[in-house]
N, C-alpha and C positions, 0 to 999 in steps of 0.2 A: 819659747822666747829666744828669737836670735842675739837681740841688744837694740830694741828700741832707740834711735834717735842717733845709733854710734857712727862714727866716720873714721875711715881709714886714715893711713896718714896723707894719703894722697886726694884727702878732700869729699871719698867717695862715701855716701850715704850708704846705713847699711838698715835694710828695713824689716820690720816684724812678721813674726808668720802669720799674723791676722791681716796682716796690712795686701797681700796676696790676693784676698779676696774684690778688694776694690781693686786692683790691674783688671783681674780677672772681668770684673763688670766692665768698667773703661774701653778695657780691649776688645769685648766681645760685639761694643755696642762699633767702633769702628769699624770692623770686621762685616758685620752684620748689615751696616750701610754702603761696604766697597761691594760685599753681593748683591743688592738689591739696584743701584745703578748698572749693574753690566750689561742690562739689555739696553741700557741709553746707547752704550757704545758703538755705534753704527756709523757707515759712513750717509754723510750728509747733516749730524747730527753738528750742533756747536760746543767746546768746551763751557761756554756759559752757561750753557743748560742745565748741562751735570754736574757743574757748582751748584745752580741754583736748585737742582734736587737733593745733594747733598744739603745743605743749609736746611732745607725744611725738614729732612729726613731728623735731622741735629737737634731741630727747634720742637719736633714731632716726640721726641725723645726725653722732650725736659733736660735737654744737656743742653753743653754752649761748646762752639765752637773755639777752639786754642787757637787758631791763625786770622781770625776774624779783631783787625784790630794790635797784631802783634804789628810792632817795629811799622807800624802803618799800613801793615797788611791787608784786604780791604775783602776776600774769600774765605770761605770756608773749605776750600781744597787749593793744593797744587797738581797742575794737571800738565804732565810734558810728554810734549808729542817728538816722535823721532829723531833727533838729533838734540834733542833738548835734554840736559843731564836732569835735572831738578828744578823744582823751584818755578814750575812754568805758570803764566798766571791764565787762568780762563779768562776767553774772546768770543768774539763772535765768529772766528774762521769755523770754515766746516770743517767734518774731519773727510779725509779719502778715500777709496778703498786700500785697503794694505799698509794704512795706518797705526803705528803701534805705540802705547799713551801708556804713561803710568799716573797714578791716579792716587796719592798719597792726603791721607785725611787723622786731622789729632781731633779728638773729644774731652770734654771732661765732665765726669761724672762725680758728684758728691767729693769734688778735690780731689779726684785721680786722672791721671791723663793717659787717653788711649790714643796709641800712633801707629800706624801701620800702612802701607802702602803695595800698591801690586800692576801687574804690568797686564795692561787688555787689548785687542787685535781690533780694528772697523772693519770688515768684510774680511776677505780671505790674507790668508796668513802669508806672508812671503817667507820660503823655505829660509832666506841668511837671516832673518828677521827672528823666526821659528828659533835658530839654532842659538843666536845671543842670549836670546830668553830662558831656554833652557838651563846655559848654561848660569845664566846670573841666578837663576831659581836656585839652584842645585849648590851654587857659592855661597848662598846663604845659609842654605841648610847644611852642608858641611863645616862652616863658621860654626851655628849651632849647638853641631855637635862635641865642639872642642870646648862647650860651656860646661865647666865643674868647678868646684872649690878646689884649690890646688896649681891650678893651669893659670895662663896669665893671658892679657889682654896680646900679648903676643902672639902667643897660641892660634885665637882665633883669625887674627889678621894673615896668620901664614898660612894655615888652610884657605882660605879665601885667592890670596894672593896666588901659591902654588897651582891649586888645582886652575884658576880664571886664563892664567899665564902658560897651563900646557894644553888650552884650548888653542892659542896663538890670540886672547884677546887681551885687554887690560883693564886693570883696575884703577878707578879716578882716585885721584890722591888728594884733592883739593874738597874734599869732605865725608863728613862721617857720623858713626852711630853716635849716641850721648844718653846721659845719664835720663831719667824722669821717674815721674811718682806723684807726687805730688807738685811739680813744677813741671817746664816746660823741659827747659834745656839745662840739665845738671851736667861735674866728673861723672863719670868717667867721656873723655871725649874715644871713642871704640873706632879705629884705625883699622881699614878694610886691607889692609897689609901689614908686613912686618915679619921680625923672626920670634922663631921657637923660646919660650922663657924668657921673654923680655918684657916693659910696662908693667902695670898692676896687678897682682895678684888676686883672683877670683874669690869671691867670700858670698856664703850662704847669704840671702839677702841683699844682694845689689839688682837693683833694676837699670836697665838701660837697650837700646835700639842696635839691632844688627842690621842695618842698611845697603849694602852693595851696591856700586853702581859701576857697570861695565860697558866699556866701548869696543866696538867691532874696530876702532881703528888706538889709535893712538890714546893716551890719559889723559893728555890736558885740553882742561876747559877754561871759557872765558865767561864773565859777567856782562851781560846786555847794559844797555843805559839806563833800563827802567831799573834797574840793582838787585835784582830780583833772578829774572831768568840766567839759569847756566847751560851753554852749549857746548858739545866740543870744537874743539878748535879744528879742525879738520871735518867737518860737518857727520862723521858717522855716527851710524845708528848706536843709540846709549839704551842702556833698560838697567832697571833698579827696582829690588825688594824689600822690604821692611816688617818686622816683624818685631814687637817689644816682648824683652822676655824679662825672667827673675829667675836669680842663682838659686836653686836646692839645695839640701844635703849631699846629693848625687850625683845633680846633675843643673835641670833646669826645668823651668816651665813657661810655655807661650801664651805670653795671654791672650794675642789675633790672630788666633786662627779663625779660618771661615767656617762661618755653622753649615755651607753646603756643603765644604771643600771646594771649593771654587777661586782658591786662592791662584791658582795655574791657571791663565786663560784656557787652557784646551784641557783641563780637567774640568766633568762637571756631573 
């Protein structure tokens, strides 16, 4: 029993070790559906399509979709293509060859919410394209790593930041990871930058999203009309990761990871 129901002083939910089990389900069932669409992702193929496979995959599942309906949301995915930070909404454009999409989807299962997100290729890989992706994969997972009881939300943001920043790329500062579990968007709000020892401190039982999102060019981004899509300001190529985890005793645990590994478009 970690403390049922308890909160930090800073707001942040601290959740039971049974409660583990439903991320677990949530997460797996996200996961589970961002592998089974990757072969949609082709060029010629439309973002709308692979909403609308996502959605039946949701409905297929006896879950419901989290962004269906949010804040007027009207998809069950956010799908951003190249230069699109997040938050892109499915169209009917095709995608191209050497098109590169992240493809981010929340579920909820029996009241837990699974989110997780990941970056896919349409035809052949463009080598600076190759190289972003990489490197955002790899910023998350070293994020990750900085997950323990003890460390702070700082912690994580500086691995993140440090290592994205000796690639010569950068990290979008205009959003971030956040809390869930049984809501959508809780504390902690998870800052993909920062220094060492600073923010919240880490505690057995907190759930919440490590998110990344990196640009080949400069950090800032702007919000389209529709209020929704984020692009960079400078049109370069953006990729972003996500992965919902829960603090341990130790360390951590991921509840999306993919049942093929297929979470890295070029692993499979």
């Amino acid at each position: 029993m970690i403390g049922k129901g308890r909160q930090t002083r800073d707001g942040i939910r601290i959740y039971d070790t049974s409660d583990f089990a439903g991320m677990h389900t949530a997460g797996a069932l996200a996961a589970r559906i961002l592998d089974e669409v990757a072969k949609m992702v082709i060029p010629g193929q439309t973002t709308a399509a692979i909403d609308a496979a996502i959605e039946a995959k949701v409905d297929e599942a006896g879950a419901k979709s989290a962004t269906i309906g949010y804040r007027g949301y009207e998809h069950a995915s956010c799908i951003s293509v190249n230069h699109v930070v997040c938050h892109g909404i499915p169209g009917d454009k095709k995608l191209k060859d050497g098109d590169i999409l992240n493809i981010d989807v929340t579920v909820i299962v029996d009241g837990w919410y699974g989110d997780t997100s990941r970056m896919y290729v349409a035809g052949k890989l463009p080598r600076k394209a190759e190289r972003l992706i990489q490197v955002t994969h790899d910023s998350l997972m070293l994020g990750i790593e900085a997950v323990k009881p003890g460390n702070t939300f700082g912690d994580i943001g500086n691995a993140i930041q440090s290592y994205v920043e000796s690639q010569r790329m950068s990290v979008v500062r205009d959003f971030c990871g956040h809390g869930l579990g049984r809501v959508f968007h809780a504390p902690p709000n998870v800052l993909h930058y920062g220094r060492p020892g600073t923010g919240a401190r880490l505690e057995e039982g907190m759930f919440f999203t490590i998110e990344p999102m990196v640009n080949l060019g400069r950090p800032e981004t702007k919000v389209l009309a529709d209020d929704w899509t984020a692009v960079t300001r400078d049109k370069s190529l953006s990729a972003q990761f996500e992965h919902s985890i829960g603090v341990t005793s130790d360390g951590c645990e991921i509840f999306t990871k993919s049942p093929t590994g297929k979470f890295h478009p070029t692993y499979s």
